[in-house]
GUPA-50654 format. One line per 10 residues: number of its first residue (from 1); their letters; for each residue x, y, z of C-alpha. Coordinates in pm, whole numbers. Layout:
NUM) a) X,Y,Z ~ ...
END
This chain:
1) xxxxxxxxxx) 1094,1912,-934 ~ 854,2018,-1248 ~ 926,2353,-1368 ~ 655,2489,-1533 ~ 293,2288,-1564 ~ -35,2323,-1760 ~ -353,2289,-1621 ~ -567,2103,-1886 ~ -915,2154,-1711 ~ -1141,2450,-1589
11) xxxxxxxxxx) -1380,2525,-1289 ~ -1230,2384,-866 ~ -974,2146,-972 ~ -833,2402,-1226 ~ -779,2642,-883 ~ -737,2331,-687 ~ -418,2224,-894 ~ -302,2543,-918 ~ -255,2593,-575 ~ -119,2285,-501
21) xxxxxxxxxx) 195,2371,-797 ~ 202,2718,-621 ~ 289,2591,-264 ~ 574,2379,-440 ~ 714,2637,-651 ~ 620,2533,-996 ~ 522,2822,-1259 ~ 159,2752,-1404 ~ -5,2790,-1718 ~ -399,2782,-1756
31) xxxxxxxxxx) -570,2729,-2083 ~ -938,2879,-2124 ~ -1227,2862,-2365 ~ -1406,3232,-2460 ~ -1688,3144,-2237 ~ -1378,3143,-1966 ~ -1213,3446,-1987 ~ -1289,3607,-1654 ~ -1304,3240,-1453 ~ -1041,3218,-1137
41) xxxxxxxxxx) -801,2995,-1299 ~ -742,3237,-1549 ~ -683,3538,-1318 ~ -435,3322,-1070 ~ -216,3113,-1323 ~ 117,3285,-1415 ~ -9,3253,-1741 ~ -296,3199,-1922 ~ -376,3146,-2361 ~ -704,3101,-2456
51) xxxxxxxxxx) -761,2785,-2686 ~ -1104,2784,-2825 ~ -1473,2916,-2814 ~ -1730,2803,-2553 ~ -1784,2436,-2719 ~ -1580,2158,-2494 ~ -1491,1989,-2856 ~ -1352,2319,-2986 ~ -1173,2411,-2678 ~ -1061,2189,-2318
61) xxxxxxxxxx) -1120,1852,-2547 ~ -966,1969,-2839 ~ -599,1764,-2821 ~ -440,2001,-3063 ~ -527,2294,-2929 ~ -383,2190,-2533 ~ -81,2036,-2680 ~ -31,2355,-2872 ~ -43,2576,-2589 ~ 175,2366,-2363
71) xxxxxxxxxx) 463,2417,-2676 ~ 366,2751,-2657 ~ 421,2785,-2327 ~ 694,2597,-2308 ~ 574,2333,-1959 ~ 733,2028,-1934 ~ 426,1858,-1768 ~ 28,1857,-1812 ~ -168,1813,-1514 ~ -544,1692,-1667
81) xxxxxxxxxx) -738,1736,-1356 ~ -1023,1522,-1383 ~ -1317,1466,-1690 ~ -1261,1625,-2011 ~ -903,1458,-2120 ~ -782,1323,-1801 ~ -844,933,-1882 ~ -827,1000,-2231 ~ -512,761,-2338 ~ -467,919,-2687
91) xxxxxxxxxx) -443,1258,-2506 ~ -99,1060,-2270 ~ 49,923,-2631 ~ 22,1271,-2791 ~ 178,1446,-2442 ~ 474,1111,-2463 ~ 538,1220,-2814 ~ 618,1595,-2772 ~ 804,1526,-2519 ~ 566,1672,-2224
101) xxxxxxxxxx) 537,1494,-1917 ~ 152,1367,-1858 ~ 27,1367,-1489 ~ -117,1048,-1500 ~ -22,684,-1573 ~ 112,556,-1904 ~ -117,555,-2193 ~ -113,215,-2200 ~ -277,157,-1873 ~ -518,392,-1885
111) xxxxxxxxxx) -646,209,-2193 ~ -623,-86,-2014 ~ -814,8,-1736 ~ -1054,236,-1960 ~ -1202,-89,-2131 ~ -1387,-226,-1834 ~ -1401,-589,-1928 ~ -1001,-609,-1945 ~ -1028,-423,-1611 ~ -1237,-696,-1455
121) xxxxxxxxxx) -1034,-983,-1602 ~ -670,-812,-1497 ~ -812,-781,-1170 ~ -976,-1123,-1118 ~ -585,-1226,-1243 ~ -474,-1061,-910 ~ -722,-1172,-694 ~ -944,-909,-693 ~ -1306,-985,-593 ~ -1533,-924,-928
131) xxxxxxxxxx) -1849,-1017,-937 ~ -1963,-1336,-1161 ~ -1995,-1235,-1505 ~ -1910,-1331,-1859 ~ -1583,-1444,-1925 ~ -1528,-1158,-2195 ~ -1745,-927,-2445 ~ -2056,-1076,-2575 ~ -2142,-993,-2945 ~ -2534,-1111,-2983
141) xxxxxxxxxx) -2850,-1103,-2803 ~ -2828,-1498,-2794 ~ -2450,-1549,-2620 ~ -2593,-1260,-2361 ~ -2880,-1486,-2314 ~ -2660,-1826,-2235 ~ -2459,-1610,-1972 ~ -2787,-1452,-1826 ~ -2898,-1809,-1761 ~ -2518,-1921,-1661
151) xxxxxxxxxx) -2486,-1648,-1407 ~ -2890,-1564,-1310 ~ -3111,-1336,-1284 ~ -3089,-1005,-1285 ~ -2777,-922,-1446 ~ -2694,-559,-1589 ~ -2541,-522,-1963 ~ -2269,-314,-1901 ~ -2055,-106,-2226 ~ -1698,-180,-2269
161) xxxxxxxxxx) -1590,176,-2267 ~ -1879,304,-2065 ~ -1888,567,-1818 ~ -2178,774,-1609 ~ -2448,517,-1659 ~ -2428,531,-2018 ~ -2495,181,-2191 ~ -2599,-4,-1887 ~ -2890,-230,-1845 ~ -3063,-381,-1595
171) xxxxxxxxxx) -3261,-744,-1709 ~ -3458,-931,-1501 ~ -3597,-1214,-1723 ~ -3512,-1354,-2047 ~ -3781,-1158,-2287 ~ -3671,-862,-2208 ~ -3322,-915,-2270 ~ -3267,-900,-2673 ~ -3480,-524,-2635 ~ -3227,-429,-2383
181) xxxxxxxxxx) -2878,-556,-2538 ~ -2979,-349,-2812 ~ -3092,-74,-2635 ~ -2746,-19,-2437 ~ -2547,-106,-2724 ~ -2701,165,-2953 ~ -2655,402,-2629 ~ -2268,315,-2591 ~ -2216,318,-2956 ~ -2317,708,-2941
191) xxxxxxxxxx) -2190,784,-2615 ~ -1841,625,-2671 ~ -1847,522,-3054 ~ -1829,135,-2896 ~ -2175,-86,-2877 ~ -1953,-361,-2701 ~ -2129,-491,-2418 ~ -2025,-722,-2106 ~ -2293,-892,-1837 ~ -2226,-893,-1453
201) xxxxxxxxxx) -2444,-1026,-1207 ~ -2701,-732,-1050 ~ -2730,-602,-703 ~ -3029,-502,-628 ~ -2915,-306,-314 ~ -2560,-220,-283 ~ -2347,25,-155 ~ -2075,222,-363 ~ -1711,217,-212 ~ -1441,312,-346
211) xxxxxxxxxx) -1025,286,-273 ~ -805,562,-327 ~ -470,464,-467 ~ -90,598,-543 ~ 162,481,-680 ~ 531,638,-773 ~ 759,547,-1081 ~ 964,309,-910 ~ 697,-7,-845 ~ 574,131,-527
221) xxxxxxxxxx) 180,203,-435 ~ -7,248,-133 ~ -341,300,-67 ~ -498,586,90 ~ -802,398,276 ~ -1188,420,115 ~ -1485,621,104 ~ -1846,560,77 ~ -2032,735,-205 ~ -2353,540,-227
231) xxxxxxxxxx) -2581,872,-229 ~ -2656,921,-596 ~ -2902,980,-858 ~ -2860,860,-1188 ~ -2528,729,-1103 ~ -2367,1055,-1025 ~ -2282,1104,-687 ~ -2398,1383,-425 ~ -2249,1323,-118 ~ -1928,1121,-28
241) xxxxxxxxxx) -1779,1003,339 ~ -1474,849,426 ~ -1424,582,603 ~ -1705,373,512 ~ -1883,256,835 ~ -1931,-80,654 ~ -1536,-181,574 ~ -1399,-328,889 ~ -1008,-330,917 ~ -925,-684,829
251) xxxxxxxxxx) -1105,-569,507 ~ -922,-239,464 ~ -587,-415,532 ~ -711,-732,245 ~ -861,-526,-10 ~ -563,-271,3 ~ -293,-529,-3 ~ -446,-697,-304 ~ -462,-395,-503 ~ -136,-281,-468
261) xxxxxxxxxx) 14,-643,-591 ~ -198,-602,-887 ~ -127,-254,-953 ~ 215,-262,-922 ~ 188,-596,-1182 ~ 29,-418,-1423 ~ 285,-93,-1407 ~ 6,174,-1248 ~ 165,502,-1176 ~ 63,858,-991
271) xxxxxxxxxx) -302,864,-863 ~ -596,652,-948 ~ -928,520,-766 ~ -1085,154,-729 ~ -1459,138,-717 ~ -1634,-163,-568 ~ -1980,-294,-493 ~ -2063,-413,-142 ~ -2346,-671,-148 ~ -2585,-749,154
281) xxxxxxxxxx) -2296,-967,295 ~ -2099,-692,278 ~ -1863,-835,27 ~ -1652,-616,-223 ~ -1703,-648,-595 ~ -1437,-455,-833 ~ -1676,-279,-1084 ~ -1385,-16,-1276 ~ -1111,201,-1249 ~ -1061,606,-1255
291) xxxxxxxxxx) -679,677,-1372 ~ -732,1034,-1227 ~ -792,1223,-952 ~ -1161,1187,-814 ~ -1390,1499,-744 ~ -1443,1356,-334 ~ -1090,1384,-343 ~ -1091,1644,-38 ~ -1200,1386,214 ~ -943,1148,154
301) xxxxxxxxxx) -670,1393,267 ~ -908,1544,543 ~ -888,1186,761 ~ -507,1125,629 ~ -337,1455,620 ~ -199,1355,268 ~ -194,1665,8 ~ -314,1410,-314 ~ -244,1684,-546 ~ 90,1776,-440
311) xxxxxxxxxx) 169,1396,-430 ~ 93,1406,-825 ~ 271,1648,-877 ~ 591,1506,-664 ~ 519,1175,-838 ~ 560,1337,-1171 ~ 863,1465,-1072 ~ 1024,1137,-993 ~ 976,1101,-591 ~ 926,769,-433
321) xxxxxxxxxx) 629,751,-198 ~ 829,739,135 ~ 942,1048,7 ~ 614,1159,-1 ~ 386,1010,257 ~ 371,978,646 ~ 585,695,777 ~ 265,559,919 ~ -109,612,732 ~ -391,615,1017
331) xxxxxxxxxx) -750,748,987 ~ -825,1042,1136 ~ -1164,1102,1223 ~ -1419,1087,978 ~ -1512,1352,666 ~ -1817,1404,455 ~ -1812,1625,112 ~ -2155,1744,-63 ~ -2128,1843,-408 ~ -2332,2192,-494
341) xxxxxxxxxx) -2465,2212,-830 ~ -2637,2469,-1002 ~ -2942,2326,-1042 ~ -3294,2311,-916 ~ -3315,2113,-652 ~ -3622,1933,-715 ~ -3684,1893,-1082 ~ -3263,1873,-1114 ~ -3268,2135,-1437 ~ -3002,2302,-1492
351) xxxxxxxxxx) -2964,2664,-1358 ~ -2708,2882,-1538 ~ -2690,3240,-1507 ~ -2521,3552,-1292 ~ -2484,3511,-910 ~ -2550,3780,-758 ~ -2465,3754,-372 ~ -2194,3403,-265 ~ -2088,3375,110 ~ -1878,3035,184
361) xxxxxxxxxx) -1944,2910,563 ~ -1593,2855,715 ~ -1438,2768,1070 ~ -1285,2489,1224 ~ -1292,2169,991 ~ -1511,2313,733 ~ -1343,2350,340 ~ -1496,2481,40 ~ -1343,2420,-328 ~ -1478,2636,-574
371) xxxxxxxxxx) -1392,2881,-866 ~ -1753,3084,-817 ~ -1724,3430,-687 ~ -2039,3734,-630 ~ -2097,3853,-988 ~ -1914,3572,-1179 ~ -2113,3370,-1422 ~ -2242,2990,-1412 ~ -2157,2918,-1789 ~ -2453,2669,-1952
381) xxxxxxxxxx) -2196,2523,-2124 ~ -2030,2372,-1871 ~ -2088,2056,-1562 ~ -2305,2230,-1327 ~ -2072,2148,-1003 ~ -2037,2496,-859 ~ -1867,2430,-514 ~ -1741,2138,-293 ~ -1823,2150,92 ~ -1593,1939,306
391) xxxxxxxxxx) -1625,1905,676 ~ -1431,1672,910 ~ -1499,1627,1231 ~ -1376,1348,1497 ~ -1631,1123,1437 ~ -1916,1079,1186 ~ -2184,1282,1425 ~ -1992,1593,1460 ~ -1895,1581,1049 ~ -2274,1574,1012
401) xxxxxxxxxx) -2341,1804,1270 ~ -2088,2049,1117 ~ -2179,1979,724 ~ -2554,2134,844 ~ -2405,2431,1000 ~ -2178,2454,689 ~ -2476,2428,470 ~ -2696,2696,629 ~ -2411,3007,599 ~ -2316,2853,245
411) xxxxxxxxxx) -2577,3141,73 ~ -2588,3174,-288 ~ -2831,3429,-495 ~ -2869,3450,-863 ~ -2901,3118,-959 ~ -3069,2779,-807 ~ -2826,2520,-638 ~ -2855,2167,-470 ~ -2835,2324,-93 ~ -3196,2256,-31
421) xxxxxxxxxx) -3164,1912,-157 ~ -2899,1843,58 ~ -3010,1999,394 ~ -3332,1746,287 ~ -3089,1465,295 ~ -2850,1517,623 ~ -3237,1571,794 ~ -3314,1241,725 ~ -3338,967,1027 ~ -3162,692,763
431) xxxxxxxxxx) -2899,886,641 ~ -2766,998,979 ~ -2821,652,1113 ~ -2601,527,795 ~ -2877,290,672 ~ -2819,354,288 ~ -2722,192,10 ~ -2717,315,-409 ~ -3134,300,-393 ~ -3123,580,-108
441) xxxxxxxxxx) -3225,873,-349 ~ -3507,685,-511 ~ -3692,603,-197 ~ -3597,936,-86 ~ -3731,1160,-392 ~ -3989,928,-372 ~ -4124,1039,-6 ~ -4414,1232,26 ~ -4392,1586,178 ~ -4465,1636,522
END
């Protein structure tokens, strides 16, 4: 078992992490920025060292500084939560060469997985269903052109180590496209430092679903079912179920078996998450991979009963799955997680600032991860994901019937949050009658008040 481990993140999955170490006996150390010094993660670690001012790039992204406390400190594992440095592969090399065990998969396939296009082609090598695309990167306007026409219109220019939306595309005829290959490329290039670009044919309607995968040191992985995170805006998500009402078991049981042949090929290790398309035939296209844990993590081990966090950390520590998991995986009901952020609800701003009353709904199947407390500060520095609310319920009515109870005790003063936004949502006849897809929050901001 890991004796001592550092929590290289801030905010719920700092607390969420530590709690998880604390129910398996492992000492923890947080690290903090200035603008951090009264958060939760600092008050509940066994230890804490501060490691920067309020800037991400002087503080939780600042390799040196992390590494430095963790010698400091004296851990013999980093658990990177997720964003920040968690899929950063330089970050794993660094915590390989001093000797400091990285909670995570080697360096070298998170890199591989990190550039997209030798994601796509290492899965189509397995068998994984990609969608048709070009056969590698493309370096003009004219090659994107010839694999436009090869492949049809639309097709969306995608960036090689893109993330969030950034350096995408959408092109629907030919003029358009040597405006828009420029255009993403110039995006990715300052998002990422990369302009390379890849094409894959466009859905104009799909739905987002994603597989949730493990995997120990010894060649083993499993996976841990899907969930359906199609409501989003701007390509970050809102609210996430699982299961997806639209995978049927003979896909479950196909999808899952190919990924874990091709994940155990290509030497994947601890915790990591496969995101798909479904088109109108409801057919799966692999679009990337997250080496991390995932932020809807919650709902995953609400229908399985699987701790993910502790199964990182047991991972890390050498355990086999078997080890870990029930003899037999089943779904259990059916779980829905809304993501509160401090923002304005309708023009999506940003809301930072003191809150000044905070009452979490509870009871029977109802969870809520969150550092926030009455009187703590929402930093502006910082992602503006203030809480998690996870219900699960027995079926997808009473999840939705509970998240709407949930939502109306979940009271927050102080500061703006996304409550409204969502009560909107879980009102609406399509939602609850799971007719959705990634285009649900544009027709639905679009709506006219009643």
């Amino acid at each position: 078992m890991l004796r001592k481990v550092l929590v290289a993140n801030r905010g719920e999955i700092a607390l969420r992490i530590l709690s998880a170490c604390r129910e398996l006996g492992i000492r923890t150390v947080a690290v903090y920025s200035e603008a951090d010094r009264d958060a939760l993660h600092v008050r509940f670690a066994d230890e804490a060292i501060c490691i920067g001012p309020p800037r991400l790039a002087e503080s939780y992204l600042n390799v040196p500084a992390v590494i430095s406390a963790a010698e400091i400190a004296d851990v013999d594992a980093i658990h990177p939560g997720y964003g920040l440095l968690s899929e950063n592969a330089h970050f794993a090399e660094v915590c390989r060469a001093s000797n400091i065990k990285f909670i995570g998969p080697p360096p070298e396939v998170t890199r591989l997985m990190g550039e997209k296009e030798k994601a796509r082609q290492a899965m189509k090598k397995a068998g994984v269903p990609i969608l048709p695309g070009s056969d590698g990167l493309i370096d003009t306007a004219d090659e994107a052109l010839v694999w436009a026409t090869k492949v049809g219109y639309p097709v969306i220019l995608k960036a090689k180590a893109g993330g969030g939306g950034r350096g995408m595309r959408i092109v629907r005829t030919p003029e358009e496209l040597p405006g828009l290959f420029q255009a993403a490329s110039s995006e990715a290039d300052g998002a990422f430092g990369n302009g390379e670009l890849y094409m894959e044919k466009f859905i104009e309607q799909p739905r987002h679903i994603e597989f949730q995968v493990l995997a120990d040191e010894h060649g083993n992985v499993t996976t841990l079912f899907e969930r359906e995170c199609s409501i989003q805006r701007r390509h970050q998500k809102l609210i996430e179920e699982a299961p997806s009402l639209q995978v049927t078991p003979k896909m479950r049981e196909q999808i899952g078996r190919t990924l874990c042949r091709c994940l155990t090929e290509i030497g994947y290790q601890n915790a990591g998450t496969v995101e798909f398309l479904m088109d109108e035939n409801r057919q799966l296209h692999f679009i990337e991979m997250n080496t991390r844990i995932q932020v809807e993590h919650p709902i995953t081990e609400a229908i399985t009963g699987v701790d993910i966090v502790k199964a990182q950390l047991l991972i890390a520590s050498g355990e086999r799955l078997d080890a870990i998991l029930p003899a037999k995986l089943e779904i259990r009901g059916h779980s829905i997680e809304c993501r509160i952020n401090a923002e304005h609800p309708e023009t999506f701003t940003p809301s930072a600032g003191r809150i000044t009353a905070f009452n979490l709904p509870g009871g029977n199947g109802v969870r809520v991860d969150t550092a926030q407390y009455a009187e703590g500060v929402v930093s502006p520095y910082y992602d503006s994901l203030i809480a998690k609310l996870i219900v699960h319920g027995r079926d997808r009515a009473e999840a939705i019937a509970k998240m709407e109870r949930a939502l109306s005790q979940f009271v927050v003063r102080g500061i703006e949050t996304s409550i409204p936004l969502h009560q909107a949502i879980f009102a609406d006849p399509g939602f609850r009658a799971g007719h959705f897809d990634t285009k649900f929050m544009e027709q639905f901001l679009a709506k006219e008040p009643e």
